[in-house]
Kinemage of the C-alpha trace (Angstrom):
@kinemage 1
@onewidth
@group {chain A} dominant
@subgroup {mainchain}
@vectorlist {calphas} color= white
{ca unk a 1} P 50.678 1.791 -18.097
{ca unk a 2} L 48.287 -0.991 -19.815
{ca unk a 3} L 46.883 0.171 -23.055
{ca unk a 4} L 43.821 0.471 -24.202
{ca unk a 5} L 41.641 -0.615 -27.546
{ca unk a 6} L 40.779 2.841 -27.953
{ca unk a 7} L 44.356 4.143 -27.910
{ca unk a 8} L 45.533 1.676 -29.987
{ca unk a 9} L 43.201 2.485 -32.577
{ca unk a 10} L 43.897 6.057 -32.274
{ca unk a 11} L 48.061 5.368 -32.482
{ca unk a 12} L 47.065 2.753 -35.194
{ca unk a 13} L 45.019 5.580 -37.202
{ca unk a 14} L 47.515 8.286 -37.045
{ca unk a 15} L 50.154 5.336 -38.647
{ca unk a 16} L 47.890 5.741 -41.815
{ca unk a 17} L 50.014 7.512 -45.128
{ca unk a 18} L 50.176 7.826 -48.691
{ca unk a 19} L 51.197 5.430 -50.827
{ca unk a 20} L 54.906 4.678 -50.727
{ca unk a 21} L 55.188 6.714 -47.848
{ca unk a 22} L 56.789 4.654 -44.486
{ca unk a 23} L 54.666 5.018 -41.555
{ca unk a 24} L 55.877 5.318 -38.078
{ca unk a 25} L 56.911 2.635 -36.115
{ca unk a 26} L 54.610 0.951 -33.714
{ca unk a 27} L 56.236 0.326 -30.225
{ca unk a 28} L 57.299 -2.521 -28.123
{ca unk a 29} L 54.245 -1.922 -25.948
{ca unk a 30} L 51.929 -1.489 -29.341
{ca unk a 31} L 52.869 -4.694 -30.956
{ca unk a 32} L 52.414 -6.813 -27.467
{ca unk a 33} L 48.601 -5.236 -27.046
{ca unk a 34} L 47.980 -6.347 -30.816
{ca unk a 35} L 49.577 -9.561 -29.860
{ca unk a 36} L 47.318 -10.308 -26.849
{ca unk a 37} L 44.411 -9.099 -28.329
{ca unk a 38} L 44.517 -10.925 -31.680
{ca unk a 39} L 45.443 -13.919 -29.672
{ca unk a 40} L 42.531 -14.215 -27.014
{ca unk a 41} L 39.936 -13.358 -29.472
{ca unk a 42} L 41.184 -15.729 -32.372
{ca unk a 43} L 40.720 -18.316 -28.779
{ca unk a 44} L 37.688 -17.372 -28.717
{ca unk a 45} L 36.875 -18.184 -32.538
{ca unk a 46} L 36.593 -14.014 -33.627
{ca unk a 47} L 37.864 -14.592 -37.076
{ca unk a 48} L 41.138 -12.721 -37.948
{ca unk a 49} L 39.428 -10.125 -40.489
{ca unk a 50} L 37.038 -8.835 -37.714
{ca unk a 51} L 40.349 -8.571 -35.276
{ca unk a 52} L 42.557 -7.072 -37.988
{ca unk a 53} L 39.589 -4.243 -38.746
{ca unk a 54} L 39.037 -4.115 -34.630
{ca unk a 55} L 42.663 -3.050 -33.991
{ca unk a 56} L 42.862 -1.020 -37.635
{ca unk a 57} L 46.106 -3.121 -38.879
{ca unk a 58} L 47.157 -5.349 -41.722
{ca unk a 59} L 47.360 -9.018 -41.836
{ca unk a 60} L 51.152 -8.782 -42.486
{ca unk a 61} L 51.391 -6.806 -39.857
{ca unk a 62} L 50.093 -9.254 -37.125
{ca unk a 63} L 51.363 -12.348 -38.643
{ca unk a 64} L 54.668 -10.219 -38.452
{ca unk a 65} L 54.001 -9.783 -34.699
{ca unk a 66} L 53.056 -12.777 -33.390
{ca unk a 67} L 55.110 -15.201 -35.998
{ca unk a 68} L 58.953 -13.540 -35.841
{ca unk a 69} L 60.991 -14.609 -38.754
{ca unk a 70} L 62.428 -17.960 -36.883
{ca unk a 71} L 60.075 -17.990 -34.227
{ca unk a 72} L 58.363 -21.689 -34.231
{ca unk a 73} L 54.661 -21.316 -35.022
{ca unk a 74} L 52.834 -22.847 -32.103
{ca unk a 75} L 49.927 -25.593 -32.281
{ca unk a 76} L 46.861 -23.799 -33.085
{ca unk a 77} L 43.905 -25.463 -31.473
{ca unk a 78} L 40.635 -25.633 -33.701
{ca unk a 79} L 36.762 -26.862 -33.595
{ca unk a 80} L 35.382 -29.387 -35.180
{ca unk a 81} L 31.596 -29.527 -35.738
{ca unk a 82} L 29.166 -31.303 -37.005
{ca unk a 83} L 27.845 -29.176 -39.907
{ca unk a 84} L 23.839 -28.883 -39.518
{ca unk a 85} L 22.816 -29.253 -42.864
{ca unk a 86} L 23.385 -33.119 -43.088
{ca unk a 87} L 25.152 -34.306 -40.241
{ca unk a 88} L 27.213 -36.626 -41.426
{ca unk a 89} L 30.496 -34.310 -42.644
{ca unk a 90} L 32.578 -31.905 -40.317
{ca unk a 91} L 32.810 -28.630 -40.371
{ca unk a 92} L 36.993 -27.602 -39.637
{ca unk a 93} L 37.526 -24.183 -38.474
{ca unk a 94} L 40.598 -22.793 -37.934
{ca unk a 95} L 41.043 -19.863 -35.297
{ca unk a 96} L 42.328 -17.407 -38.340
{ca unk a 97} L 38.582 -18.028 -39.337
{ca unk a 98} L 39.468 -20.406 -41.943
{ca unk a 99} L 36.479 -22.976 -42.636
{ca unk a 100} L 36.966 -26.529 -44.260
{ca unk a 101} L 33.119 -28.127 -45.341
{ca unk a 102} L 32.477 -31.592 -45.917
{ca unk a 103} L 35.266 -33.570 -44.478
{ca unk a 104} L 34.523 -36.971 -42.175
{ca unk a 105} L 36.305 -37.574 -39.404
{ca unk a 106} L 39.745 -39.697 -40.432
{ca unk a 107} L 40.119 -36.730 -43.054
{ca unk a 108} L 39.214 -34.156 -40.466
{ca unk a 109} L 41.707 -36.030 -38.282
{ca unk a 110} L 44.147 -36.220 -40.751
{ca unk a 111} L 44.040 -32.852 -42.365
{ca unk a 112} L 44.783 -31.587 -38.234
{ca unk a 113} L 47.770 -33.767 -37.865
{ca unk a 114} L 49.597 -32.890 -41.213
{ca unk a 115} L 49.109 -29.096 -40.131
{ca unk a 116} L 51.094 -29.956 -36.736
């Protein structure tokens, strides 16, 4: 059975507790949908604060998810713009919505390769 947004916003709201209180466990099945999701929309530049309130989780939670302790992080691909205001720096954004202002292209360049 392929889940839905709507019922994993409705498993992810019934996960909410008091403070110091341990919440139920999400499932194999759970975690995968959050996966997928959080992955094609970050591809399609959503920025990870809109996808984290879409699904109704934390960030630890998905970073958790997708990033398993050991697990190599993968290549992240990025856009680079040409910011409108002067056109002369870049713009860097990062598909976790980060945004770098101001940087020409051999630091743009070089900022991307030291992040692997």
């Amino acid at each position: 059975m392929e889940m839905t947004l709507e019922e994993f916003r409705h498993e992810s709201a019934k996960r909410k507790v008091a403070k110091g209180e341990k919440p139920e466990a999400y499932t194999t099945e759970q975690k995968e949908f959050a996966v997928t999701f959080a992955t094609e929309a970050l591809g399609r530049g959503v920025r990870k604060a809109e996808v984290l309130r879409t699904l109704g989780i934390s960030s630890g939670a998905l970073d958790k998810w997708m990033y398993p302790e050991g697990a190599p992080r993968k290549f992240k691909r990025v856009q680079l713009k040409t910011a409108p205001a002067n056109g002369s720096s870049l713009v860097l954004v990062t598909p976790g919505g980060n945004r770098i202002e101001g940087l020409d292209l051999e630091k743009a360049a070089a900022l991307v390769k030291a992040l692997g």
